[in-house]
C-alpha positions in Angstrom: 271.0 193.2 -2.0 273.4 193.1 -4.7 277.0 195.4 -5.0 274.8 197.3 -8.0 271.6 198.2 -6.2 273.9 199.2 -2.4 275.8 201.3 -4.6 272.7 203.3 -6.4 270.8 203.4 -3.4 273.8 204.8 -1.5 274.2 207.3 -4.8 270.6 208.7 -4.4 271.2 210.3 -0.6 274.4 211.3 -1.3 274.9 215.3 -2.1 275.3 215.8 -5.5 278.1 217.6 -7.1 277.3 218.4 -10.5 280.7 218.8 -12.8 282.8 221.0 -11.0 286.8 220.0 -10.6 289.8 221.6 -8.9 290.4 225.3 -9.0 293.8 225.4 -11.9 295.9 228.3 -12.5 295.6 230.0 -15.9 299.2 228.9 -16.6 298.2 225.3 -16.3 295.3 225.9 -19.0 298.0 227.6 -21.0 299.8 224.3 -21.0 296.8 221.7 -21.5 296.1 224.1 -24.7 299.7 223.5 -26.0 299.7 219.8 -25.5 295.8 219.6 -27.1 297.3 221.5 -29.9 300.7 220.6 -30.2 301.8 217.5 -28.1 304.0 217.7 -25.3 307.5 217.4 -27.2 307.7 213.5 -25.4 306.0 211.5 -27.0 302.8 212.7 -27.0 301.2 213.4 -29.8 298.5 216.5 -30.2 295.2 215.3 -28.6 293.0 217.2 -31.5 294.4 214.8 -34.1 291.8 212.2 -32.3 289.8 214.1 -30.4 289.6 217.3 -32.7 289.8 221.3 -32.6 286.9 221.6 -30.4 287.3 218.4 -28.4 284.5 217.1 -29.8 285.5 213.6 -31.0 284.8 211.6 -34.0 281.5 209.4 -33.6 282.3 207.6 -37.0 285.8 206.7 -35.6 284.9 205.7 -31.5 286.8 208.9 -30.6 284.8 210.7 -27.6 284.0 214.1 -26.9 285.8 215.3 -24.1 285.4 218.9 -24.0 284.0 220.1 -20.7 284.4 217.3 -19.1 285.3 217.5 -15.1 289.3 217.7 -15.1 289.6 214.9 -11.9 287.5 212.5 -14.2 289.9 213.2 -17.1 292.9 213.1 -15.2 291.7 209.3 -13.6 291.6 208.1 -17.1 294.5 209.2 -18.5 296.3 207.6 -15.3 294.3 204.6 -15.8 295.6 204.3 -19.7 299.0 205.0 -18.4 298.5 201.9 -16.6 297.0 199.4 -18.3 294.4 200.0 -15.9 291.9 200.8 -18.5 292.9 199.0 -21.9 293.5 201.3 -25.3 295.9 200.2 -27.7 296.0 204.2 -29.1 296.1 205.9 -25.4 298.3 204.3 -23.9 301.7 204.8 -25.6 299.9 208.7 -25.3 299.4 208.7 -22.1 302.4 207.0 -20.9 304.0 210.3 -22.2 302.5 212.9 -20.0 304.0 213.9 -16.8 302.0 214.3 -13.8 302.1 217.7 -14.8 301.3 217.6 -18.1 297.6 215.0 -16.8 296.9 217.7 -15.1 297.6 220.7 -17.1 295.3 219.1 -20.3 292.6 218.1 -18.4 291.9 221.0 -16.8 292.1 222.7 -20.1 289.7 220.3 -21.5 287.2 220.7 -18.6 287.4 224.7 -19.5 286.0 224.1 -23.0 282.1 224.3 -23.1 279.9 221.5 -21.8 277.6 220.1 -24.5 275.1 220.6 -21.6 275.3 224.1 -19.6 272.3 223.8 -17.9 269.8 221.4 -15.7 265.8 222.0 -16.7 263.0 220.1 -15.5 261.7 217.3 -17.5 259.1 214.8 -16.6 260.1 211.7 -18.3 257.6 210.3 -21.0 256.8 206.3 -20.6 256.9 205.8 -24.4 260.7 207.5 -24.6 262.2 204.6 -23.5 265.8 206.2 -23.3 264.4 209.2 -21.5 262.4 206.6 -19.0 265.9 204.7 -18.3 268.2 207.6 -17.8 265.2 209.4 -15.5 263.6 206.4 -14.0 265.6 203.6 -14.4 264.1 199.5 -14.7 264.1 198.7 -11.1 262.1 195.7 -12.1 265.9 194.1 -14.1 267.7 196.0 -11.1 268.7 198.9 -13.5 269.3 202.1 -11.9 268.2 205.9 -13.4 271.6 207.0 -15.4 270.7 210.5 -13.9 270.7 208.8 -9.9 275.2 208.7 -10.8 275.7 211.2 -13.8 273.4 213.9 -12.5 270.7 216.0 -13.9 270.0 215.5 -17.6 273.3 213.2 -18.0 275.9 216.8 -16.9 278.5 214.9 -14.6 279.3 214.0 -11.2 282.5 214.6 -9.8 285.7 212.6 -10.6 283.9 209.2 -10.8 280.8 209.9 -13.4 281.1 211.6 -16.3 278.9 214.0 -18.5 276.7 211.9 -20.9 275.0 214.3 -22.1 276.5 215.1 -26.0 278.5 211.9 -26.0 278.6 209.9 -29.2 276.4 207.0 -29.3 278.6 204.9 -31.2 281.0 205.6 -28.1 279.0 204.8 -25.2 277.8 201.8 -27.2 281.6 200.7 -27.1 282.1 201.3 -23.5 278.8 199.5 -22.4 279.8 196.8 -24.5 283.4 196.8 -22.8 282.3 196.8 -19.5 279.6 193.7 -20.6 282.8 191.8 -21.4 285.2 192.8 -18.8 287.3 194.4 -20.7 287.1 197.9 -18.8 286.9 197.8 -15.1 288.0 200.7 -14.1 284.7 202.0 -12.6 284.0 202.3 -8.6 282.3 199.3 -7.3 282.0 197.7 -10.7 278.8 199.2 -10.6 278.6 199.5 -14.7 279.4 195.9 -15.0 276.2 195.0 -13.0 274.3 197.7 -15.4 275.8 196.7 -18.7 274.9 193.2 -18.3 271.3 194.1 -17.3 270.3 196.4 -20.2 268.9 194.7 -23.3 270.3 195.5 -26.9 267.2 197.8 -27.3 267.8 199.6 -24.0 271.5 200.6 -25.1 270.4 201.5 -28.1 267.4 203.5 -26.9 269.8 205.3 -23.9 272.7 205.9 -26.2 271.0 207.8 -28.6 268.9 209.6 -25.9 271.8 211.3 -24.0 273.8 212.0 -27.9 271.0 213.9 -29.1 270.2 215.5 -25.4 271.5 218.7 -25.6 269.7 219.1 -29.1 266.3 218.2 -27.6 267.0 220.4 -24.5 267.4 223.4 -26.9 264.2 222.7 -28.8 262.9 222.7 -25.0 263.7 225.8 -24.0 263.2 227.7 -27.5 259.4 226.3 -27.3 259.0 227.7 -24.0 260.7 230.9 -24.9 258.2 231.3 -28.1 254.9 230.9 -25.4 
């Protein structure tokens, strides 16, 4: 049994814990917003001039959206740039500026803005969707695992280790896929994206991409059909 299949196997009978972080003090919020806004007087420069007002991102230019995302997740990251853990020419000199305090004063403002995905609602996935069939079902028969069995319900987030897909620019998750295909990012537990990356075809990244980027549109349409009957 490979490192990929013990670690999605182990994954679907442990408890889930959808995208909740630490408990912060409104003070530290205060601070994350000033260094979103504003930088952090050090070095670091605002994080909307990337990542925007709204911490949505920019698609076109491979920026994520980070907005609601949980605050341990962020905070590993931001570490891991700091690093050289996780290779980016444009966060690292960034990152290398924050103080401990500073990590975790910004992410936990960041996990505070709204999720791009608020709620879980029960889907049966349809064969012929093939992104909605991988992130639900998986392709056990390539040893690809559901997205949903580590992300959680609809793509939301779990925990420090797996974050919300949900809302996330394709063009991003494209990128990062394509890094973990070539080594380049690492930074994941048990390499488990590695083994994933290098199992999905160029038509399942596409397909999965653009299913979890357009997810919380199609979850809207969803629930307004069923509000209308």
């Amino acid at each position: 049994m490979t490192t990929t299949i013990r670690a999605a196997l182990f994954l679907l009978v442990a408890p889930v814990a959808l995208n909740v972080g630490v408990a912060v003090a409104a003070g530290d919020t205060a601070r994350g917003q000033i260094i979103a806004t504003q930088g952090n007087g050090a070095g670091a420069i605002a994080c909307v001039t990337c990542h925007g007002p709204d911490g949505k991102g920019n698609s076109a230019a491979g920026f994520p959206n980070i907005a609601g995302l949980n605050a341990n997740y962020l905070s590993k990251q931001l570490h891991d740039y700091a690093k050289g853990t996780r290779k980016n020419p444009i966060m690292l000199p960034f990152a290398s500026a924050l103080t401990e305090d500073d990590i975790q004063a910004v992410s936990a403002y960041y996990q505070n803005l709204e999720a791009p995905v608020s709620a879980v609602t029960h889907q049966t996935p349809d064969p012929a969707n093939q992104g909605e069939w991988l992130a639900m079902r998986g392709d056990w028969d390539n040893q690809i695992p559901a997205c949903n069995q580590c992300h959680g319900p609809n793509g939301m987030g779990v925990g420090e280790s797996f974050p919300a897909l949900a809302g996330q620019h394709a063009t991003y998750l494209k990128a990062q896929l394509a890094a973990w295909r070539n080594g380049s990012r690492d930074n994941d537990p048990n390499q488990l994206m590695k083994g994933v990356a290098e199992r999905l075809s160029e038509q399942q990244i596409t397909a999965i991409t653009d299913y979890y980027a357009t997810l919380p549109e199609q979850l809207a349409v969803q629930a307004k059909t069923k509000e209308s009957h």
